[in-house]
C-alpha positions as CSV (number, residue, x, y, z in Angstrom):
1,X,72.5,144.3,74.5
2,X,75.9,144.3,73.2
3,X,78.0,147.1,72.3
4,X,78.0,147.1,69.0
5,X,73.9,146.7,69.2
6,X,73.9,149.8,71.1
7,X,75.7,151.6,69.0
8,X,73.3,150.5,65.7
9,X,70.2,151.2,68.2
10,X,71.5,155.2,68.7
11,X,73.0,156.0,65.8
12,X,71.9,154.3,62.5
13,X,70.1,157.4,60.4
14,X,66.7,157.3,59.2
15,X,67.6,158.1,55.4
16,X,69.3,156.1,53.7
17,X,72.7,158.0,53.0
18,X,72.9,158.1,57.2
19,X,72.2,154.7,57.2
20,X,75.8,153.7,55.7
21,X,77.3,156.4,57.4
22,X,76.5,155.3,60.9
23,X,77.0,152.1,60.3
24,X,80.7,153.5,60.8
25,X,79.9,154.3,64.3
26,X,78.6,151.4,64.7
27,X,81.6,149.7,63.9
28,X,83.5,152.1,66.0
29,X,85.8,155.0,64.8
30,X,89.3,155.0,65.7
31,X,89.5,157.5,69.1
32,X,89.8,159.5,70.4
33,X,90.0,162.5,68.6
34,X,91.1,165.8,70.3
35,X,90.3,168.8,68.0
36,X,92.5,171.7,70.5
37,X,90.7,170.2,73.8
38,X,92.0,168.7,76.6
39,X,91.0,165.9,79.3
40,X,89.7,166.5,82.3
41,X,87.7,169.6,83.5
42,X,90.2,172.0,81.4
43,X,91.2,175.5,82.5
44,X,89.1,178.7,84.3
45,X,88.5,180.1,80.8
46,X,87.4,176.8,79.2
47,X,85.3,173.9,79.7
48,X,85.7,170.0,78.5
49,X,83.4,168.1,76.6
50,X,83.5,164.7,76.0
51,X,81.4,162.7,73.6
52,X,81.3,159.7,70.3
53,X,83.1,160.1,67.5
54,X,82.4,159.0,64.3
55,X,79.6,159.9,61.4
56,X,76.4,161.2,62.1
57,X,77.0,162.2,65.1
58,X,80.5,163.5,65.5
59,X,80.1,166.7,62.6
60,X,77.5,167.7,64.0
61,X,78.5,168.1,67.5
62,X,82.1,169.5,66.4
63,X,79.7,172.4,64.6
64,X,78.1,173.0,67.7
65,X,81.3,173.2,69.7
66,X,82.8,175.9,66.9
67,X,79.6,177.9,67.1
68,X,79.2,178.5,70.7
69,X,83.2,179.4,70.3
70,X,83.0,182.0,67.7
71,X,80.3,183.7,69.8
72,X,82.0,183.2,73.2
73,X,85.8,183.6,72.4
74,X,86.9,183.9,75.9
75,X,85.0,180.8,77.4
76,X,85.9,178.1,75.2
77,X,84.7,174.4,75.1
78,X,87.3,171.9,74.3
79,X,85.8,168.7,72.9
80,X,87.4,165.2,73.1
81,X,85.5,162.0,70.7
82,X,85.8,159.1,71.8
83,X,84.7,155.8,69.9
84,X,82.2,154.1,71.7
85,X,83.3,151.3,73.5
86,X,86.7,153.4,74.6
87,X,84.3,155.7,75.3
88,X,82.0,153.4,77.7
89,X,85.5,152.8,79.5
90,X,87.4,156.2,79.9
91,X,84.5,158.2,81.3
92,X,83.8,155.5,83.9
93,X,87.8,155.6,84.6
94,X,87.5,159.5,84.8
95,X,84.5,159.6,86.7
96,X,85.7,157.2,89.2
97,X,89.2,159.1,89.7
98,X,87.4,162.7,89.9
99,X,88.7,163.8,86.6
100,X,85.6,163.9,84.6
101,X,85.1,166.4,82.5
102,X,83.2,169.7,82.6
103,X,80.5,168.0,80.0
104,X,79.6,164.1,80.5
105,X,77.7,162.7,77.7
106,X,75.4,159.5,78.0
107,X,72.0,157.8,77.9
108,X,70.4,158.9,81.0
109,X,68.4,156.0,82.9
110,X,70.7,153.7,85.1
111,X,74.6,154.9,84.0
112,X,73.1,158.6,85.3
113,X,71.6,157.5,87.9
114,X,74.7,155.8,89.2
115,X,76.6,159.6,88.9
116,X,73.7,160.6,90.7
117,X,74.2,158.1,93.7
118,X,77.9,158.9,93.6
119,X,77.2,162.7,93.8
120,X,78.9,163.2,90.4
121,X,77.1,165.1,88.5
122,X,75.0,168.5,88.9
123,X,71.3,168.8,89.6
124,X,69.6,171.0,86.8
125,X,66.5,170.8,88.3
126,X,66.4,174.7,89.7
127,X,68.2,175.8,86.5
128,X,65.5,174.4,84.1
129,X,62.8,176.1,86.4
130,X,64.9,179.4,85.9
131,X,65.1,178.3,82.7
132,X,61.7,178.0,81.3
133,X,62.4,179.2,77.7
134,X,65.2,176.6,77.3
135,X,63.1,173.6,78.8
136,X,60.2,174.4,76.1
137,X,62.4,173.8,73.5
138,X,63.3,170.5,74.5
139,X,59.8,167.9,73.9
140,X,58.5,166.4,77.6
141,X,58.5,163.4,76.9
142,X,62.6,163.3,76.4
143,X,63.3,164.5,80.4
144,X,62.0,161.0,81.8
145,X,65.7,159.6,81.6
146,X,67.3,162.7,82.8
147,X,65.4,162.4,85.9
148,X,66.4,160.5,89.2
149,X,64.6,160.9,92.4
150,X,62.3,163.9,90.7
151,X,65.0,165.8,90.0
152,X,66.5,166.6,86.6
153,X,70.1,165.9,86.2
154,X,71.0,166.1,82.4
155,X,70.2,168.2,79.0
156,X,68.1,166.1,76.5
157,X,70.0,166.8,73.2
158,X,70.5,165.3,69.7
159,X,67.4,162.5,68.6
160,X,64.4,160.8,69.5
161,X,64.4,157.3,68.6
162,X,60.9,154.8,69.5
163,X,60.4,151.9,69.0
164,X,57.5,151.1,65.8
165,X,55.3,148.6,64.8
166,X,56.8,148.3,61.1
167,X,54.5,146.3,58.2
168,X,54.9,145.2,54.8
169,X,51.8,146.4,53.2
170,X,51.7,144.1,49.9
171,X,51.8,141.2,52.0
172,X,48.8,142.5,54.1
173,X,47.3,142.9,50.6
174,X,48.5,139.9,49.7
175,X,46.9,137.9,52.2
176,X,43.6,140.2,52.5
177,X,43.9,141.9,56.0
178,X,43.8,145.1,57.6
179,X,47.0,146.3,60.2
180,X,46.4,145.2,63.6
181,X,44.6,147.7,66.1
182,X,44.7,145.7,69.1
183,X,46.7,142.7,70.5
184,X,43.9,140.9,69.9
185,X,44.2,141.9,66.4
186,X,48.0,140.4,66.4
187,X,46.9,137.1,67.6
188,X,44.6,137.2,65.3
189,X,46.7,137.5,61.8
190,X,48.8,134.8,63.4
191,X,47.2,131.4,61.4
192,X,46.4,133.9,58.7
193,X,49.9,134.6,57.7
194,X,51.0,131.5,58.6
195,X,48.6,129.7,56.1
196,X,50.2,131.4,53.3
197,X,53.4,130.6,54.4
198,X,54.9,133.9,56.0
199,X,55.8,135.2,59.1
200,X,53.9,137.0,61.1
201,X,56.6,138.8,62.8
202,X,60.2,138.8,62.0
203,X,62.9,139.0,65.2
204,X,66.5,138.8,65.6
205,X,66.3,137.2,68.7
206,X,69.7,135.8,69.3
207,X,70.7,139.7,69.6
208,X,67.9,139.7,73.2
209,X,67.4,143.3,73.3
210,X,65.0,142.4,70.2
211,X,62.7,140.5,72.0
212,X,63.0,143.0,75.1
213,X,61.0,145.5,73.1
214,X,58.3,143.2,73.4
215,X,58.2,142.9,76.9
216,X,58.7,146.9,77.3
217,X,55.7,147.6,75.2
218,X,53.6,144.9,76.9
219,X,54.1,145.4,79.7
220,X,53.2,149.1,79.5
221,X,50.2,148.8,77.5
222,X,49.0,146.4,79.9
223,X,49.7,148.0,83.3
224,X,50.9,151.6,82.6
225,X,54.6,152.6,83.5
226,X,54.5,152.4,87.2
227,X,55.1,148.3,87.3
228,X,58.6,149.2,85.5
229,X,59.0,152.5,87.2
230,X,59.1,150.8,90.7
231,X,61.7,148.4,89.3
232,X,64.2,151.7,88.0
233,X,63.4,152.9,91.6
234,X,64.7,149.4,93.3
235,X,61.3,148.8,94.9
236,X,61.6,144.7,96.2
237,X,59.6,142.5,94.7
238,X,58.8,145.1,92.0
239,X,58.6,142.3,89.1
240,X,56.0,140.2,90.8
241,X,53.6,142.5,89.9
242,X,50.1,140.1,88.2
243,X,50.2,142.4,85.3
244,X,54.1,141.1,84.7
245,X,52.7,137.6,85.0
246,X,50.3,138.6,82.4
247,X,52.8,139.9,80.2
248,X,55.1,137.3,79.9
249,X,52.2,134.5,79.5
250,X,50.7,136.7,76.5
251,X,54.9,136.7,75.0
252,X,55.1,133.0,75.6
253,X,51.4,132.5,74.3
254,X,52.6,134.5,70.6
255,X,56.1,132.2,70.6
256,X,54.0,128.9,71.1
257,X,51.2,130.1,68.0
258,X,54.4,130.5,65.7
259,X,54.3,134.1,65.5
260,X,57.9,134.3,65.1
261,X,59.7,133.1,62.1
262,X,61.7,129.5,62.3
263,X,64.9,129.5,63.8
264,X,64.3,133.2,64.8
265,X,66.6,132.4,68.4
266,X,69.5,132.6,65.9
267,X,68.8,135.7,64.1
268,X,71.0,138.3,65.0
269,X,69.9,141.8,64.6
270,X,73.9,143.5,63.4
271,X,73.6,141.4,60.0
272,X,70.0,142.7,59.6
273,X,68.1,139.5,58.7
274,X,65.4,140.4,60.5
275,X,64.5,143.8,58.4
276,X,65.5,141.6,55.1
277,X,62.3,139.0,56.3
278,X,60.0,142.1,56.0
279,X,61.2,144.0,52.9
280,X,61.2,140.3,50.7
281,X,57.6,139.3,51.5
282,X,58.9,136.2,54.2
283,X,57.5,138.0,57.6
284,X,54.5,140.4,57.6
285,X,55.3,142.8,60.6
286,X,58.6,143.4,62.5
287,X,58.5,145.8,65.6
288,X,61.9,147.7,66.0
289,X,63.9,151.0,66.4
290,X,63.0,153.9,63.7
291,X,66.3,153.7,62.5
292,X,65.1,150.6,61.2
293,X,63.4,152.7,58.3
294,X,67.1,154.3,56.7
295,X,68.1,150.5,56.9
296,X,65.3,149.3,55.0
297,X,65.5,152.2,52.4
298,X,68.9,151.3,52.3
299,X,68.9,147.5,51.4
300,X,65.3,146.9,50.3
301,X,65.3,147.9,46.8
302,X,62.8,149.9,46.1
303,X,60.5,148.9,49.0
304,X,60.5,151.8,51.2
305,X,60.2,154.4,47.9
306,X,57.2,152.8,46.3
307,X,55.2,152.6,49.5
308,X,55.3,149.4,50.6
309,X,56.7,149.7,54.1
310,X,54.0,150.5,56.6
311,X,54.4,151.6,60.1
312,X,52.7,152.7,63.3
313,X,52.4,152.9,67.5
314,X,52.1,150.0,69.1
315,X,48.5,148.7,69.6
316,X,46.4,148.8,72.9
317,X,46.0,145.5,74.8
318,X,42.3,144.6,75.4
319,X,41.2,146.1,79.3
320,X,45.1,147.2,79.7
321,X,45.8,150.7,82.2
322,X,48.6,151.6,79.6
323,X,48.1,155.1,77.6
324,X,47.8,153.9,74.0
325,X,50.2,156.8,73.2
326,X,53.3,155.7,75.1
327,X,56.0,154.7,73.3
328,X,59.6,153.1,74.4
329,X,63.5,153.6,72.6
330,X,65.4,156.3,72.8
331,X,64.1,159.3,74.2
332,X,66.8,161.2,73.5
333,X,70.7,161.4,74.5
334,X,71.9,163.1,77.3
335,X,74.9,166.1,78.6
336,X,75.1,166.2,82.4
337,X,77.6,168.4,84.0
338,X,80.4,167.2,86.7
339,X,79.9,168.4,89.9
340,X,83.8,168.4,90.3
341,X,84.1,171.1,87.6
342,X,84.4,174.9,88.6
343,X,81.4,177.2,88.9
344,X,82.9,178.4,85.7
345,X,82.7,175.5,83.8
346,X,80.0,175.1,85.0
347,X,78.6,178.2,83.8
348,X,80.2,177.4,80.5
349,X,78.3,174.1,80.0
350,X,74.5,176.1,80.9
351,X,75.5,178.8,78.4
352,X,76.0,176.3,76.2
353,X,72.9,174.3,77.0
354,X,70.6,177.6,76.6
355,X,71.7,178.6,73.3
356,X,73.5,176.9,71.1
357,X,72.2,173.5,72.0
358,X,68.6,174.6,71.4
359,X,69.1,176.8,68.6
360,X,67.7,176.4,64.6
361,X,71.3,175.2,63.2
362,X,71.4,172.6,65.7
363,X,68.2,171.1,65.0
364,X,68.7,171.7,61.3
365,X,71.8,169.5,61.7
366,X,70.1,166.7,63.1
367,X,67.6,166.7,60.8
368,X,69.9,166.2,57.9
369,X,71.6,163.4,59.1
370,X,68.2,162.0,59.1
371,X,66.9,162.2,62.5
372,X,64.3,163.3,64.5
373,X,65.5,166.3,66.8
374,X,64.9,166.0,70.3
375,X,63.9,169.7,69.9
376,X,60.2,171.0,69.6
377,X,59.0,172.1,66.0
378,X,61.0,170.6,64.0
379,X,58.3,169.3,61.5
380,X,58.9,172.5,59.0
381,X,62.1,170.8,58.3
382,X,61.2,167.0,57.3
383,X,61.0,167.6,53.6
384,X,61.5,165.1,50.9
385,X,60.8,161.3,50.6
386,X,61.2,161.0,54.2
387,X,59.0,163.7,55.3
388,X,56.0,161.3,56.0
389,X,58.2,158.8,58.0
390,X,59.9,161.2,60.2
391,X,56.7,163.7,60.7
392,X,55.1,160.7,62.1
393,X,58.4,159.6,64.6
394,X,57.9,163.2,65.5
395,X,54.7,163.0,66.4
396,X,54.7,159.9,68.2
397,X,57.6,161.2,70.3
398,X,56.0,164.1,71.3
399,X,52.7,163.3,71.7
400,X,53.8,160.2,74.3
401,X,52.2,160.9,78.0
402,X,55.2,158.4,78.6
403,X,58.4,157.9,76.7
404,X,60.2,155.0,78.3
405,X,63.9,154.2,77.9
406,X,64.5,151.0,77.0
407,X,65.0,148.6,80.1
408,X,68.8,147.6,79.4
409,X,69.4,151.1,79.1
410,X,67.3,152.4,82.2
411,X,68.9,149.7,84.6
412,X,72.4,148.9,86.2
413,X,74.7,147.1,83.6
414,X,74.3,143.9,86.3
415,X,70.6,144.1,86.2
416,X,70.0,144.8,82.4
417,X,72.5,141.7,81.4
418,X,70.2,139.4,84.0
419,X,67.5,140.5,81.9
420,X,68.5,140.2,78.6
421,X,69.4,136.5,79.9
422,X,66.0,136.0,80.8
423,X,64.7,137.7,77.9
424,X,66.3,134.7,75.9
425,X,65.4,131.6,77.8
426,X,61.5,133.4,78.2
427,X,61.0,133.6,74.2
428,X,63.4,130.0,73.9
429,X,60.6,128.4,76.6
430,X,63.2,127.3,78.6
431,X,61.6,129.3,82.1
432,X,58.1,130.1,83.0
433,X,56.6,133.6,83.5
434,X,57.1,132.9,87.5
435,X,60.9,131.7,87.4
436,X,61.2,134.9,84.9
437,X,59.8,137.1,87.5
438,X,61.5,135.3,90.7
439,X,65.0,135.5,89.0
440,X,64.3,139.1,87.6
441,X,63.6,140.5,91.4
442,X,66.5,138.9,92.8
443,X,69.0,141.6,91.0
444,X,66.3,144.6,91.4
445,X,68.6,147.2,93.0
446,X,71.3,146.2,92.0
């Protein structure tokens, strides 16, 4: 995934207002942006915080900051924003050099498992058992990327962001069907839409991490999380797994049947083709982030507000070990705290974890930018046109026996670019299942 994917993929809003707005972040913001913070893991009396700058995000984490300050005025947190590639760079440069500071923020999954290796970063795992109150807040499903080896090593904080099954429900009308409820079902409506001269699925596939979220779901429904869990953990020969086989033969099966749209290896997800297909009637189904839904409220007329956008969980696979209620994105984002900074400020980041990070105005916050809180009961607050939409991200978020983080995101950066590779010559039919497993478990561990 590029940068500038990653950056739609966290922070495009659901409505449609946060929608433009992030699209700034996106973009990057110029950085960073030092409001009376310093770099590095600051003095006794304070604690450093580094993070994104830039709209949503930025406001909302600034109000945090001023909050816990006003109620601790004699242990401060200094924050520095960063935008997001500069960002990428100057915390692995600070890291690397011992001069991280007292707060690291991130994505969990393989860049935090790579402090954890180094001995960088502080295990929370005792503090959150001390800590029961604070963890409770936080939904379950959000502490599988903060966890290496069993134990926890970062906060979950700001939004929860799966992955969805999206529909255009006047061209299911259209064309006489119901919504798929199996895979089955979506091989199915593949000669149904195409006789009519639409696409069954719409996908940005020159941008790769589309197609990925194929594979993730797949996979998963298929064989359960441990075939990719033992790949995170650097188990050999981790990929060659039959149900992986299976997997890739049921992607290449869908590309060969014309589920895609023509010329879809060219579509790249930043100029949004891919959600214009679905909200003009040319492809009937598009699976993608739920910040696809502020994009398509956004630029689709008036196709989100008169109901005909449709959405829902990925479907079961036929016989597959994979809990129907699993779900793969963005399971949240993620503070970890520098094991190089002082027990203070170290004491200053858990203060800050227990209370202001997990209290009303901060999930209040999120919710108005038009996300979905990584905090528990948050539903009270989805009011609006968007209250159906985000009441059901909510649930599917918390309801998940498994939230998994999307691959590229889980693995090392050498890994997750191998596979995006391979994600592009699989859907392209330029390798077979087996040369996509052989070539995938030659960089597992690394």
């Amino acid at each position: 995934m590029t940068n500038s994917s990653f950056s739609r993929r966290n922070f495009l809003g659901l409505a449609a207002g946060a929608a433009g707005a992030a699209a700034l972040a996106a973009c990057g913001s110029s950085g960073p942006s030092n409001k009376g913070g310093t770099s590095g893991g600051g003095s006794s009396g304070s604690a450093s915080y580094w993070s994104l700058s830039g709209e949503p995000g930025q406001p909302i984490r600034q109000a945090a900051i001023d909050r816990f300050n006003a109620a601790n005025p004699s242990t401060k947190i200094a924050p520095t924003f960063f935008a997001n590639d500069d960002y990428k760079q100057k915390i692995k440069t600070a890291i690397g050099a011992g001069q991280a500071p007292t707060m690291i923020w991130g994505w969990g999954g393989g860049g935090l498992k790579s402090y954890v290796d180094g001995g960088q970063v502080v295990d929370l795992t005792d503090w959150f058992g001390q800590n029961a109150a604070v963890k409770e807040k936080i939904l379950p499903s959000s502490f599988g990327a903060a966890t290496v080896g069993g134990k926890i090593y970062a906060m979950p904080i700001e939004t929860v962001q799966p992955i969805v099954l999206f529909y255009n429900k006047k061209v299911f009308d259209q064309v006489g069907v119901q919504p798929p409820q199996s895979w089955g079902d979506m091989m199915a409506l593949v000669p149904k839409f195409k006789a009519k001269n639409i696409a069954p699925f719409s996908l940005a596939g020159q941008s790769r991490w589309t197609n990925m979220m194929w594979l993730e779901f797949l996979l998963d429904r298929t064989a359960g999380s441990d075939v990719f869990n033992n790949v995170f953990a650097g188990k050999a020969g981790a990929w060659s797994d039959p149900a992986v086989l299976d997997m890739l033969t049921k992607i290449q099966d869908l590309v060969k049947a014309g589920g895609f749209e023509k010329g879809f290896s060219s579509v790249v997800a930043d100029q949004n083709a891919d959600q214009a297909l679905l909200f003009t009637g040319k492809a009937a189904m598009m699976l993608h982030g739920s910040w696809s839904y502020g994009i398509q409220k956004a630029n689709g007329g008036k196709f989100v507000s008169s109901g005909g956008l449709g959405w829902m969980n990925f479907p079961p696979v036929e016989g597959g070990k994979g809990d129907p209620s699993n779900t793969v994105g963005n399971p949240g984002q993620y503070l970890s705290i520098s094991s190089k900074a002082t027990a203070a400020q170290q004491d200053i980041a858990k203060k800050f974890f227990s209370t202001t990070l997990v209290d009303d105005q901060e999930k209040a916050g999120w919710v108005k930018s038009g996300g979905v809180p990584v905090l528990t009961n948050s539903d009270s607050l989805f009011t609006g046109d968007d209250a159906q939409f985000l009441k059901d991200m909510s649930s599917i978020a918390s309801k998940a026996k498994v939230f998994a983080q999307s691959w590229d995101q889980a693995l090392s950066p050498t890994a997750a670019d191998t596979l995006l590779d391979n994600i592009s010559k699989l859907f392209q039919l330029q390798i077979s299942p087996q040369q996509w497993v052989d070539n995938m478990n030659g960089v597992i561990g690394k």
